[in-house]
C-alpha positions, 0 to 999 in steps of 0.5 A: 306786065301791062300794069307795070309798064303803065306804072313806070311810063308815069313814073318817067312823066317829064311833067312828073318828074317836073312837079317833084323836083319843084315839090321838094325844093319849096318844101326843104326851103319852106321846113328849115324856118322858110330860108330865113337865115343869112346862111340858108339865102346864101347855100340856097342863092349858091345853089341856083347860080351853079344850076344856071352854069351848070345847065348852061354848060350841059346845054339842058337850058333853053332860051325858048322860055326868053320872051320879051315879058320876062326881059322887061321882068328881068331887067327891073329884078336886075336893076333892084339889085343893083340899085342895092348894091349902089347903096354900099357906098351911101348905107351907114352899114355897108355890111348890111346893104351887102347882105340885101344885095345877096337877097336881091340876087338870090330872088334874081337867080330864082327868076333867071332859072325858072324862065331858063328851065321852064319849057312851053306848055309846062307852068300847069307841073310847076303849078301842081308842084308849088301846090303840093308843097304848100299843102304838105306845109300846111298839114305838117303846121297842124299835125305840130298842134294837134299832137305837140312833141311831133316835130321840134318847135324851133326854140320860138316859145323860148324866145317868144313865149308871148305869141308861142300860142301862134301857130308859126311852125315850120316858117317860124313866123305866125304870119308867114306861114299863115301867108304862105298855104294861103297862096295854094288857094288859087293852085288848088281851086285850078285843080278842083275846076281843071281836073278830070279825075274825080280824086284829083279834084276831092284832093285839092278840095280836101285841103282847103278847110286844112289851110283855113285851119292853119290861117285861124291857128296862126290868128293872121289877118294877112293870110285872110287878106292873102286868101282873100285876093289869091281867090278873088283874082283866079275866080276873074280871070278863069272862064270857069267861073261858076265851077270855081264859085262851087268850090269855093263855097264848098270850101267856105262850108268846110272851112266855116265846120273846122274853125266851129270845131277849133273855136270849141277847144280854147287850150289847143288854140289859145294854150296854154299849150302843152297840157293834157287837155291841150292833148285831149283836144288836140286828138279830138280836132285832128279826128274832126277836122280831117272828117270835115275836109274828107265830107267837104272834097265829097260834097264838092265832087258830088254837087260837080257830077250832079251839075254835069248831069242837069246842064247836059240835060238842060235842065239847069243853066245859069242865065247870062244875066245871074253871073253879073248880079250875083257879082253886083250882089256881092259889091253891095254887100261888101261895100254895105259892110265897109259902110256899116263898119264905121271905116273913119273910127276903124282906120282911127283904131288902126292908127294906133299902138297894139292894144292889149289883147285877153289871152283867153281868147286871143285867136278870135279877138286878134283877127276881128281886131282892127289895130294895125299891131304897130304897122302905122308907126313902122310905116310911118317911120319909114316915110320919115326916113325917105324925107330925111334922105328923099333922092338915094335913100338911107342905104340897104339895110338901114331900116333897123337902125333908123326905128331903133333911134326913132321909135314912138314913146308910145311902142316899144317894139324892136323892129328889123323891117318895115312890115312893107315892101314898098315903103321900106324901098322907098326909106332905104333906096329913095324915089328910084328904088320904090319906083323900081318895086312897085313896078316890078309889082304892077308890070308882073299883075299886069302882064299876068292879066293880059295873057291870062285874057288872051290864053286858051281855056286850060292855058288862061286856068294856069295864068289865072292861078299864077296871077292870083298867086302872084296878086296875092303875093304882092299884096302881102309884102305890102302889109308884112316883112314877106320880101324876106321871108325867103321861102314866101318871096321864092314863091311869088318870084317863081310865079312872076317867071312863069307869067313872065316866060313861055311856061304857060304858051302855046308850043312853037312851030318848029323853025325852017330856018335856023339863024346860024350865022357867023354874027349871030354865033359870035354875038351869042359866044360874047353875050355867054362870056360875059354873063359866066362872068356876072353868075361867078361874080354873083356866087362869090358875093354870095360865098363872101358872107356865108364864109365870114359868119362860118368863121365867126361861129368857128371862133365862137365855138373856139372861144366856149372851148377855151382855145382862144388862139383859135378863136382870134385866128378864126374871126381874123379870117373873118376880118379878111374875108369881109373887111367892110364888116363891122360883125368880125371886128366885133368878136375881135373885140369880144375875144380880145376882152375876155383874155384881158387884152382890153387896149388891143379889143378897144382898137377892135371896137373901134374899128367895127364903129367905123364901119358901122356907126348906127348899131348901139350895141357897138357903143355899148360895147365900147362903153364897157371897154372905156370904163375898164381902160379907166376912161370914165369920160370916153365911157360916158360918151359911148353910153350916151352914144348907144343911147341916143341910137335906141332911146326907148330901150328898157335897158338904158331905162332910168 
């Protein structure tokens, strides 16, 4: 009976329960393609904002997480959102700039909820609960390559077979997976210095060379440099320095062994995948390096008890001045390195287009390789774009439609996004909008700085990880498209809150006076009104497009089972829904063509170009229905159109 009690008063942890709940949210959002798509932002942007009424109502939200950082934190997230929705009505596709605001307010919602859920003392379950989750991510990515046909591949070598070799599953983007378990690292290494638990700490050790193995897998120099800046952060802050450099060299050790055993097996990392001898060596690494990560936790728990053992003997303590030199030493190695690698040749080679990569050996090459892989020019694109509209910006949503019309001759590489946070601000939204997220960026690191430095010992391990994660975060969104990457940009928004918040202070002495006054109460009945008002008016926005692209599907379907009545009302609801959108006149037109209707699809058409000018696949549509109007010079004219909108496409080629 003891021992059942003792099971269900842990089962009952208010800080389990925590760490669960935010467990399983990142990991459904993460498994189902990182919550990419416009409809998996907005269920999700949909769910969080009635989680905010809801709470409110049941009165389960505290404003004691409400601190004078999170306003400052809030308030920017807030005026990035409405800095994007401004850009509706300067955007050349207003439908697109809607669909940025919705992502803005979605990351805004996830910003609101946790400082409003996070109670003090409680960042340490939040913290355990995102490291769960990533890992879990992280072994489930090497479990789809080590025994392929274990989970569904998502279509991406259908579509991509070029980079299927790339281990991208379940985020569906190489990069961003590789990213996204990199940001465990600080998690796990506050785990493995913080625990008391001896399996705790082999647990967060384990995973380290798992996650090392994803990175290599995915061949992602950003999730290097995203591991790289996580670590290096937490081992600054912490005051537990020479227990996190252990285990992070045990880390490395077992790291270095997994990527030996996975260089060995070039089918399984470099295909062709698939094969019985991809199989083979699939089973054989995943034997090998699961014995890797087991023999790594191992060394690191024992090397931990044997330090223990000596420094409470004395006889081994690290010198004051050993820490400041090992630090030294490193500097000069890495600038040595920088030195050595002849930095004006690498920046040169940076500069230019993606160079052709052997596919034998693609995994090792890509990594060591130090061609940007078209970053300069989407970088530079967007620059161009801030010059040509210096003060407001292009518009929300524009960046797609600008590299389309002003792609180099010497890359031919479709492109949605800039592969940067802050210069595609600053091409969309002008000087006020880069402004805007760089300091959102700068004020969340230096927030985390100042109270992580300022924090007691167990407190100042939870800020420094969040920190580092948060770092880290921001670095990658400077080098990668991972602002839309829902699932990556949800985590460092959660850390940013909990830096933000009072998640990670001290409890509050409790108040011998309560402000009960009459003003007070009016005050917080005036300011609870009228922010019901703003979450409504935010999940509406977000219902309106979830809404119009259901119905888009709905007549598409329609159309593929020939009820074409169907299919016009279907889109017609569309329309209603979203009359700012160029995508429901679109599948008018469509429908309206294959039943022959082609003056009334011709209006349709015409009616999307208004409202989006800047998509070449309007044009070229047009351009169809003018030739079977008979219209050669009207055809003529929207095929020159569509393109001078995208001139490097090899469909206009010749």
């Amino acid at each position: 009976m003891p021992l059942v009690n003792r099971i269900r008063s842990v089962a009952l942890t208010p800080g389990l329960l925590i760490s669960l709940v935010v467990a399983a949210t990142t990991f459904v959002v993460a498994y189902g393609n990182g919550g990419y798509s416009l409809y998996s932002r907005n269920i999700l942007a949909i769910a969080i904002w009635w989680a905010v009424i809801v709470g409110a109502a049941l009165r389960t939200w505290s404003l004691e997480g409400v601190s004078r950082a999170s306003l400052v934190l809030g308030g920017i997230l807030a005026a990035i959102c409405a800095w994007t929705f401004a850009s509706i009505f300067w955007a050349p596709s207003a439908e697109n700039a809607f669909n940025a605001f919705n992502r803005e307010s979605l990351f805004l919602g996830i910003f609101v909820l946790v400082v409003l859920a996070a109670r003090r003392s409680s960042a340490s379950y939040w913290c355990n609960g995102l490291a769960a989750a990533i890992s879990a991510i992280a072994v489930i990515a090497l479990i789809s390559r080590f025994f392929p046909g274990t989970f569904s591949d998502q279509g991406l070598a259908l579509y991509l077979p070029s980079v299927a070799k790339r281990l991208s599953f379940p985020l569906g983007y190489w990069n961003g997976l590789a990213i996204f378990v990199a940001l465990a690292l600080p998690l796990l290494l506050r785990l493995a210095i913080s625990s008391s638990n001896a399996v705790v700490k082999g647990l967060a050790v384990v995973l380290i060379p798992a996650i090392a193995s994803v990175v290599f897998l995915a061949s992602s120099r950003g999730g290097i440099l995203t591991a790289f800046i996580g670590c290096v952060v937490f081992l600054a802050l912490t005051e537990r320095r020479w227990a996190v450099t252990g285990a992070l060299f045990w880390g490395a050790a077992g790291s270095a062994a997994a990527i030996a055993v996975l260089s060995s097996r070039n089918e399984l990392v470099n295909g062709p995948l698939g094969t019985g001898v991809a199989e083979h060596q699939g089973r054989t690494a995943a034997l090998l390096v699961a014995l890797i990560c087991l023999l790594t936790a191992a060394a690191y728990v024992l090397s931990r008890e044997a330090a223990s053992r000596l420094a409470g003997k004395e006889i081994f303590r690290p010198r004051p001045w050993l820490g400041p030199a090992v630090v030294a030493l490193a500097l000069a190695i890495f600038v040595g390195g920088i030195v050595a690698s002849h930095p004006i040749r690498q920046f040169n080679t940076f500069k230019r287009p993606p160079p052709n990569i052997s596919t034998s050996n693609y995994a090792a090459q890509h990594i060591l390789n130090s061609s940007s892989n078209g970053r300069w020019q989407f970088w530079t694109a967007s620059i161009n774009q801030w010059e040509g509209h210096p003060v407001l910006g292009n518009g929300a949503g524009s960046y797609e439609a600008w590299w389309a019309k002003h792609m180099p001759a010497d890359i031919r590489l479709p492109a949605k996004n800039a592969h940067s946070l802050y210069l595609e601000s600053l091409g969309e939204l002008g000087i006020s909008g880069f402004g805007l997220t760089l300091a959102l960026a700068l004020a969340g690191i230096g927030i985390g700085v100042r109270r992580t430095l300022r924090s007691s010992a167990k407190r100042r391990r939870d800020l420094a990880a969040l920190t580092g994660l948060f770092a880290a975060f921001a670095v990658a969104a400077g080098i990668d498209w991972m602002w839309q990457l829902t699932v990556v940009a949800g985590v460092g928004i959660v850390a940013l809150a909990l830096l933000g918040g009072a998640a990670a202070t001290a409890p509050r002495p409790p108040r011998l006076v309560e402000k009960n006054e009459p003003r007070y109460r009016q005050r917080g009945f005036g300011f609870g009104v009228a922010a019901l008002i703003g979450v409504w008016l935010l999940i509406c926005a977000q219902g309106v497009p979830l809404l119009a692209q259901l119905r888009i599907k709905d007549s598409q379907a329609y159309v593929s089972s020939g009820k074409t009545a169907d299919a016009i009302q279907a889109a017609m609801d569309a329309r209603n829904l979203q009359p700012w959108a160029a995508s429901p006149y679109l599948q008018l037109a469509l429908v309206s063509e294959q039943e022959g209707l082609i003056d009334q699809a011709h209006i349709w058409i015409n009616s999307a170009i208004k409202r989006d000018s800047t998509d070449w696949h309007l044009w070229l549509v047009s351009s169809r229905l003018d030739i079977k109007l008979g219209d050669f010079r009207g055809a003529e004219k929207s095929l020159k159109m569509a393109k001078s909108l995208n001139p490097r496409s090899f469909i206009f080629a010749g």
